[in-house]
VOTORSE-299962 format. One record per residue (C-alpha): x, y, z. Coordinates in pm, 1 decimal, always signed. Layout:
MARDO         X         Y         Z
MARDO         X         Y         Z
...
This chain:
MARDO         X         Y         Z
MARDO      +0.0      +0.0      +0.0
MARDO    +139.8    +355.8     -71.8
MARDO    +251.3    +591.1    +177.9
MARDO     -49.7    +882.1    +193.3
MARDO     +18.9   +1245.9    +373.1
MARDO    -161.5   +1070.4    +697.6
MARDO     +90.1    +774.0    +700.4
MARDO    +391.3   +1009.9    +682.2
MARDO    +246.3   +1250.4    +961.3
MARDO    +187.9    +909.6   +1202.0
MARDO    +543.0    +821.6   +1084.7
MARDO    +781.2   +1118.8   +1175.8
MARDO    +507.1   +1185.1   +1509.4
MARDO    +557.6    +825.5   +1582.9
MARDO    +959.1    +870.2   +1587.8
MARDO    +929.1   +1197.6   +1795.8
MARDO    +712.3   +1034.9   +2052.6
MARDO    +989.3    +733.5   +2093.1
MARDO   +1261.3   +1034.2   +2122.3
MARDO   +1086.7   +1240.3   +2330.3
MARDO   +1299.7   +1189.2   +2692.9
MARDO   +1610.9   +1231.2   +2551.0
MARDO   +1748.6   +1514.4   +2707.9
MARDO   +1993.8   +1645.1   +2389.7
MARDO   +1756.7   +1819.6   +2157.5
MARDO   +2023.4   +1910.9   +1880.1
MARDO   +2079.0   +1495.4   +1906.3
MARDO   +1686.0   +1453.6   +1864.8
MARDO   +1627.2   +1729.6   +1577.3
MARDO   +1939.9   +1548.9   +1357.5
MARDO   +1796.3   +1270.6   +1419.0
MARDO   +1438.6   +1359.4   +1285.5
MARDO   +1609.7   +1532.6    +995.1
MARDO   +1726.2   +1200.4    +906.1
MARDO   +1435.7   +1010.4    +964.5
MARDO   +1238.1   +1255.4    +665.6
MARDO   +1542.7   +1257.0    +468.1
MARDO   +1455.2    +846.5    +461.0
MARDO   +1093.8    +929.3    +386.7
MARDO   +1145.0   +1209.5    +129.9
MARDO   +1409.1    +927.2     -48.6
MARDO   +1203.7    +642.6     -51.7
MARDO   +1015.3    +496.0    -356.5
MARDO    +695.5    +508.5    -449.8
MARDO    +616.6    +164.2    -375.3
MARDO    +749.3    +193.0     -29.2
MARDO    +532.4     +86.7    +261.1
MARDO    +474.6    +254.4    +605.4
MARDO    +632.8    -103.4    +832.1
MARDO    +926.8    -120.7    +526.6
MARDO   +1044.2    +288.3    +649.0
MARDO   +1002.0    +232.8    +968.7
MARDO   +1242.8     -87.9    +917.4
MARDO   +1453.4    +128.3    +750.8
MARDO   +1442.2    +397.9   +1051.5
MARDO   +1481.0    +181.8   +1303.7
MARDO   +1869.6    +107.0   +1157.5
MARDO   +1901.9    +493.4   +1206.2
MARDO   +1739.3    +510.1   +1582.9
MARDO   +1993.3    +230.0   +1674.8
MARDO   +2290.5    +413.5   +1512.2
MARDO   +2178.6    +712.7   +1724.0
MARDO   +2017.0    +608.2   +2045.4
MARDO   +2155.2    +240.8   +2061.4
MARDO   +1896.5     -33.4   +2122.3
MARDO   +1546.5     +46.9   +2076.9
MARDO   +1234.8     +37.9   +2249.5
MARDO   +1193.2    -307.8   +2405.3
MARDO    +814.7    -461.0   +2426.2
MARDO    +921.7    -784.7   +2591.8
MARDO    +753.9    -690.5   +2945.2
MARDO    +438.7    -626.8   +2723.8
MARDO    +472.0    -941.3   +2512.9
MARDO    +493.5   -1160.6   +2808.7
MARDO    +217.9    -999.3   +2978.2
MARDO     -39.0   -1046.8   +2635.4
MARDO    +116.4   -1386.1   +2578.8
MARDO     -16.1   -1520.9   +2929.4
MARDO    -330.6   -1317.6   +2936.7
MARDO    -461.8   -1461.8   +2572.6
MARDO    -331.0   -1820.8   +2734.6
MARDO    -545.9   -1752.9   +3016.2
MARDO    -826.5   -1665.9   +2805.0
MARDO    -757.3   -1981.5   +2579.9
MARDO    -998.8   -2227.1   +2668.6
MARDO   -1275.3   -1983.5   +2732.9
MARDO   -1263.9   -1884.3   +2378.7
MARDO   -1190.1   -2266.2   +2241.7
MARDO   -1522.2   -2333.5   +2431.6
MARDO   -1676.6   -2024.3   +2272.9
MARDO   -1574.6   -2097.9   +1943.0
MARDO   -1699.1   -2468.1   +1922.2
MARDO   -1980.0   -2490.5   +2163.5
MARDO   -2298.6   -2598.5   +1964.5
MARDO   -2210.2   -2474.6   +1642.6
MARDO   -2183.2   -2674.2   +1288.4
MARDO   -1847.4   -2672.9   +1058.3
MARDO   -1915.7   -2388.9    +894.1
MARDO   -2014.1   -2199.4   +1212.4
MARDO   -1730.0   -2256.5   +1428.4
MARDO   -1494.0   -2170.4   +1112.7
MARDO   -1640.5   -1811.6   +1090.6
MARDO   -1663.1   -1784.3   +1475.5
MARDO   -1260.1   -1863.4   +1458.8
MARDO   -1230.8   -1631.9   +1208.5
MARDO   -1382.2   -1365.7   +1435.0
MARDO   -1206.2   -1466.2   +1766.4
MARDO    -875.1   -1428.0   +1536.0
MARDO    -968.9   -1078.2   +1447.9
MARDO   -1034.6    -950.0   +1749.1
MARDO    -715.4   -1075.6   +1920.5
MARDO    -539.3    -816.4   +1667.0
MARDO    -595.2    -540.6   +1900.3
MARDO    -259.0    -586.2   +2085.0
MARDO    -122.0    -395.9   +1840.5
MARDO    +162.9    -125.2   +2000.1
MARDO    +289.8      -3.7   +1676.6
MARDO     -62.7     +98.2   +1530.8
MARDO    -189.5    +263.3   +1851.7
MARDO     -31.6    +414.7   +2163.3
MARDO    -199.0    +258.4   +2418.0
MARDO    -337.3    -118.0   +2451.6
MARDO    -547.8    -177.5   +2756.3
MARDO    -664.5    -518.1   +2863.6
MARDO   -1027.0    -371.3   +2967.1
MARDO   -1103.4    -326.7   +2528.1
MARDO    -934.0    -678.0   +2498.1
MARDO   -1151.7    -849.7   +2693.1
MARDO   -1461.3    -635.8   +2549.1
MARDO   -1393.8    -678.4   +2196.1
MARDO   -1298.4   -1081.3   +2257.8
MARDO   -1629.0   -1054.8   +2440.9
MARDO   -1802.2    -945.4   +2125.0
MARDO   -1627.5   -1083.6   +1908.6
MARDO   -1906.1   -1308.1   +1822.1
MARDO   -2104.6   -1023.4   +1727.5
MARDO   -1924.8    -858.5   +1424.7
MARDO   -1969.7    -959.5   +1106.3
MARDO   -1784.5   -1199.8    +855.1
MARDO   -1840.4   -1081.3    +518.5
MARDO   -2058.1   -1338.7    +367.0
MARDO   -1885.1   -1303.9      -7.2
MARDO   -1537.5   -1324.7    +131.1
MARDO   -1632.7   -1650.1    +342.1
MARDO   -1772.0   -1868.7     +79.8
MARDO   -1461.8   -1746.9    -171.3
MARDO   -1282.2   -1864.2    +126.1
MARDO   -1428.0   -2194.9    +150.2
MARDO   -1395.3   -2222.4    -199.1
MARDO   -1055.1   -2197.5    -207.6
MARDO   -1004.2   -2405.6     +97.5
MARDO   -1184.5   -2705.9     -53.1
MARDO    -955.0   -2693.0    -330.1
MARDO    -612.7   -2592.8    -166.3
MARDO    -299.9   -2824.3     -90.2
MARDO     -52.6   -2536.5     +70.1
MARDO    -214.8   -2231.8    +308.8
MARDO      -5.6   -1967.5    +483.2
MARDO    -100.1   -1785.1    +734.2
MARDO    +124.9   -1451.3    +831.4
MARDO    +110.3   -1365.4   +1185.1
MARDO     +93.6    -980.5   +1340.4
MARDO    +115.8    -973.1   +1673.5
MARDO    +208.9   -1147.9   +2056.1
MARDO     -71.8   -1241.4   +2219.5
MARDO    -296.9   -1226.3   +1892.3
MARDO    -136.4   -1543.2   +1797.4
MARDO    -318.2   -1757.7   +2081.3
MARDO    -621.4   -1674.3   +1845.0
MARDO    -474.0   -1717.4   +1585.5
MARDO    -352.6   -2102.7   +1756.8
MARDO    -760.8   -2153.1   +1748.7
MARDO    -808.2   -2068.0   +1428.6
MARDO    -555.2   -2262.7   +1278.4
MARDO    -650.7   -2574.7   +1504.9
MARDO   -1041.5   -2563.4   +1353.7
MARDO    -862.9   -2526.3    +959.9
MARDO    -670.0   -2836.5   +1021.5
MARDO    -960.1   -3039.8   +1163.7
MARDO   -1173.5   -2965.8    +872.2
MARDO    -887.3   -2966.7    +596.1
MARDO    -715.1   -3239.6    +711.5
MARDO    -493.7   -3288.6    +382.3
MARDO    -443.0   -2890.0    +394.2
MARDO     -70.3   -2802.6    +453.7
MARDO     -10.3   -2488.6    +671.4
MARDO    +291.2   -2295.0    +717.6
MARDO    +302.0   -2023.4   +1016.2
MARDO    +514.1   -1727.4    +920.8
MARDO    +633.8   -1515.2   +1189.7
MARDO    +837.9   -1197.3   +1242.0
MARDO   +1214.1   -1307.9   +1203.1
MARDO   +1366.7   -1015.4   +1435.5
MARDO   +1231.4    -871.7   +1743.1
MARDO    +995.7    -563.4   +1584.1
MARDO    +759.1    -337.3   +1846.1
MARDO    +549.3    -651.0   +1955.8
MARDO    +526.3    -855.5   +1676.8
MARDO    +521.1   -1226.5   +1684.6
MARDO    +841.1   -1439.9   +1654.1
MARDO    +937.9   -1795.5   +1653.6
MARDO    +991.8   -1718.1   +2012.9
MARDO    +626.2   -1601.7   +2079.0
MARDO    +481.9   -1904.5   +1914.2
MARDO    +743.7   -2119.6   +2112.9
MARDO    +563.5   -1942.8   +2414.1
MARDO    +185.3   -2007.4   +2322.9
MARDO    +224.9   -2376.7   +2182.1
MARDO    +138.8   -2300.7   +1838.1
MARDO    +486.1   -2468.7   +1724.3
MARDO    +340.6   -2807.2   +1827.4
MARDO     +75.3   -2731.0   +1603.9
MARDO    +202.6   -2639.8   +1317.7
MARDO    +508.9   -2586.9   +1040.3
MARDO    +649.4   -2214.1   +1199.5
MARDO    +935.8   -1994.3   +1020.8
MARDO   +1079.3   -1689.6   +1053.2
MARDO   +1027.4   -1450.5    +735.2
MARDO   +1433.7   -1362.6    +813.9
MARDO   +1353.6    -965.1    +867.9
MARDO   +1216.1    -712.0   +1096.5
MARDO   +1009.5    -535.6    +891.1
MARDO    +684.4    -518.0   +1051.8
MARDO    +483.0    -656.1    +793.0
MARDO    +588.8    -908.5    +502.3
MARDO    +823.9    -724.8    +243.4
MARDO    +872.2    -995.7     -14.1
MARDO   +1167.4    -905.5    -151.3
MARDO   +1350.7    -894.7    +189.2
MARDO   +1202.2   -1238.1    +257.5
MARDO   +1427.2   -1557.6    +342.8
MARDO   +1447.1   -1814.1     +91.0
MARDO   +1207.2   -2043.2    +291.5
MARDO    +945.2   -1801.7    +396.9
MARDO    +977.5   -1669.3      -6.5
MARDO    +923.3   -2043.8    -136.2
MARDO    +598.1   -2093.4    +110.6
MARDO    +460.6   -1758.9      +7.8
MARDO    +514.9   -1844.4    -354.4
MARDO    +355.0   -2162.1    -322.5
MARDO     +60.9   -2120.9    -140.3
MARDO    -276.7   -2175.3    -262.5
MARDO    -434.9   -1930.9     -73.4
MARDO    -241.1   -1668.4    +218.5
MARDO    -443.6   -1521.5    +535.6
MARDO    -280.2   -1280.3    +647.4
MARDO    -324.0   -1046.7   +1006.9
MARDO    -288.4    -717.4   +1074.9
MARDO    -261.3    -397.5    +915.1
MARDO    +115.9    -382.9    +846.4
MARDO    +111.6    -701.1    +638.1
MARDO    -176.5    -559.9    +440.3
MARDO      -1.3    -246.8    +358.4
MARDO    +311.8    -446.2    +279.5
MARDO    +124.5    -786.3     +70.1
MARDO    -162.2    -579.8    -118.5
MARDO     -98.9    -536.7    -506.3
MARDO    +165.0    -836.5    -476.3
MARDO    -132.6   -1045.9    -708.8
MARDO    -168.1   -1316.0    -472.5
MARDO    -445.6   -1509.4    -312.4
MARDO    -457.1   -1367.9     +12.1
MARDO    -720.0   -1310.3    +284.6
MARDO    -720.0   -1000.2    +493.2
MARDO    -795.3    -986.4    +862.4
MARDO    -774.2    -704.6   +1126.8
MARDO    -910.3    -423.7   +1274.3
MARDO    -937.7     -93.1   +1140.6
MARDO    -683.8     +71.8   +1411.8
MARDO    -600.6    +392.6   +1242.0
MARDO    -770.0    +728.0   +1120.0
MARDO    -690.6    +572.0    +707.9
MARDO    -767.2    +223.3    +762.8
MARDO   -1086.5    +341.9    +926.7
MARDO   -1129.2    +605.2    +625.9
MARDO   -1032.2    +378.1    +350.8
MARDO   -1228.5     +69.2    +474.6
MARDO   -1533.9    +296.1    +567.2
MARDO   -1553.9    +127.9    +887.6
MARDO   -1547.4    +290.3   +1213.9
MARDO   -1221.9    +248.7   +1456.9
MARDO   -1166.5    -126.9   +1591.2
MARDO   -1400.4    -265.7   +1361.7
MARDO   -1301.6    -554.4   +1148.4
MARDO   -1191.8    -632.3    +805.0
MARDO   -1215.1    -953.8    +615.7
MARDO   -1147.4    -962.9    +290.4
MARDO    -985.6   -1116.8     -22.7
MARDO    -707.9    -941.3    -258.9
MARDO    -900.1    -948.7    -567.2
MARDO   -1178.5    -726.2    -381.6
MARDO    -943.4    -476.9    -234.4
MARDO   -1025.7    -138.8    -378.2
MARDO    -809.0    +112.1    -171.2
C-alpha cells in the first residue's frame, strides 16, 4: 500500500514520541532530519512497516537499542493463554463446521488489538470487550464462501502472523482449519527479528502453536511481510501457497498489489484504515485481494 500524507504525519510523530525523553535536543532534531530525509528518499512503492524498518537502523545508530516490548509481550502472551480455553469453548460450543470456522475467524480478528505499533496505548479492559463481542461482528458473507472455496480446493495455506498475544487466536483458528482440511498443509510465518510486539518464533514457542504447526521466521524485521527482503524459505511458502491469510494492518499495507491469493484480517486501528475501509475504529476487516479497492 502507498505511503499517503496521513501515514507520513503518524510516521515522523511516531519517531518523535519514541525520542521524546532524551534530554539532547540538537541529538533529537538530527535525528528527525534524518528520519524525513529516509521518507522524502524512498520509492513510491514503499510501505509505512518497510520505512520504519529502515528507521529503526538509524534510531539504533543514534540512540543504541530500541524500544523493548518484551515486558508487554509476556504480559499479552499469558493473558490470551489464560483466556484460551474460554474462547476454544466459545468458538466450538454448539455450532456446525461452517459456524465454528467463521466464529474462529472472528475470535482471530479480534485478538489483533494488541497492536503497540498501530496505537499508543493497549489496555486489557477493550481486549476483553472486543474478545467478548467478538461473536457479534460480522464476517463478510462473499469473502467466506470465496474462502471456503478456495479451501476445498487448496494443498498449501499460509497464514502470516501480526502480533504477541494475537497469535493464541490465531492457535484456534488454525486448530479448527486443520480439523476440517485435514490434507491442507499450513505454514506459520512469523516476524524473524524482534519488531515493536510482533510475533516471533519465540512467541509461538511461548503459546504452543509450534506443536501445532510448520512455523518460520520470514528472516527480517520489517513489521509486515516485504517480499523481496524475505528468506528463501518463507519466499518459497509464500510463492507456493494456494491461498495466504494474512493479520494485521502492516502485512496488508506491505502484501496488497503483490497479485496473490490472500485473505485479509484485522481491525481498522487507524484514522486511514478506518477512512479507507469505511468502517469505524476497531471494527473488522475480512477480505480477499481481488476485492481490495483502496
Amino acid at each position: 500500500m502507498k505511503l499517503s500524507a496521513m501515514c507520513i504525519r503518524c510516521l515522523v510523530d511516531r519517531q518523535e514520541e519514541k525520542i521524546r525523553e532524551i534530554p539532547n535536543e540538537a541529538k533529537k532534531a538530527d535525528y528527525l532530519k534524518k528520519v524525513l530525509k529516509i521518507i522524502g528518499e524512498s520509492g513510491e512503492d514503499a510501505s509505512a512497516p518497510y520505512l520504519v524498518y529502515e528507521i529503526n537502523k538509524i534510531h539504533k545508530d543514534y540512540f543504541g537499542t530500541g524500544v523493548s516490548y518484551e515486558k508487554e509481550k509476556q504480559e499479552f502472551n499469558a493473558l490470551m493463554l489464560e483466556l484460551e480455553q474460554e474462547m476454544e469453548e466459545s468458538i466450538r460450543q454448539g455450532k456446525g463446521r461452517e459456524e465454528m470456522l467463521r466464529s474462529g475467524i472472528q475470535y482471530a480478528r479480534a485478538g489483533n488489538y494488541i497492536d503497540f505499533g498501530a496505537m499508543n496505548h493497549v489496555e486489557q479492559g477493550q481486549l476483553l470487550e472486543l474478545l467478548h463481542k467478538a461473536g457479534e461482528e460480522e464476517v463478510d458473507g462473499h469473502t467466506f464462501d470465496l474462502m471456503l472455496e478456495d479451501l476445498g480446493n487448496a494443498k498449501e495455506l499460509v497464514y502470516l502472523t501480526d502480533n504477541c498475544g494475537e497469535i493464541v487466536a490465531d492457535k484456534l483458528l488454525i486448530k479448527i482449519l486443520k480439523e476440517q482440511y485435514p490434507d491442507l498443509h499450513i505454514t506459520v510465518i512469523v516476524r524473524g527479528m524482534p519488531v515493536l510486539n510482533d510475533a516471533t518464533m519465540e512467541d509461538a514457542r511461548a503459546v504452543g502453536l509450534t506443536e501445532l504447526v510448520t512455523v518460520i521466521g520470514n528472516g527480517n524485521g520489517v513489521g509486515g511481510t516485504q517480499i523481496n527482503l524475505l528468506s528463501e524459505e518463507a519466499g518459497k511458502a509464500c510463492e507456493g501457497a494456494d491461498l495466504i491469510i494474512s493479520k494485521g494492518q502492516g502485512n496488508f499495507e506491505t502484501m496488497h498489489g503483490c497479485g496473490k491469493n490472500i485473505y485479509y484480517l484485522f481491525l481498522c486501528k487507524c484514522q486511514l484504515f478506518s477512512e479507507r475501509f469505511g468502517m469505524e475504529r476497531l471494527k473488522g476487516v475480512f477480505i480477499n485481494e481481488r476485492d481490495v479497492a483502496v
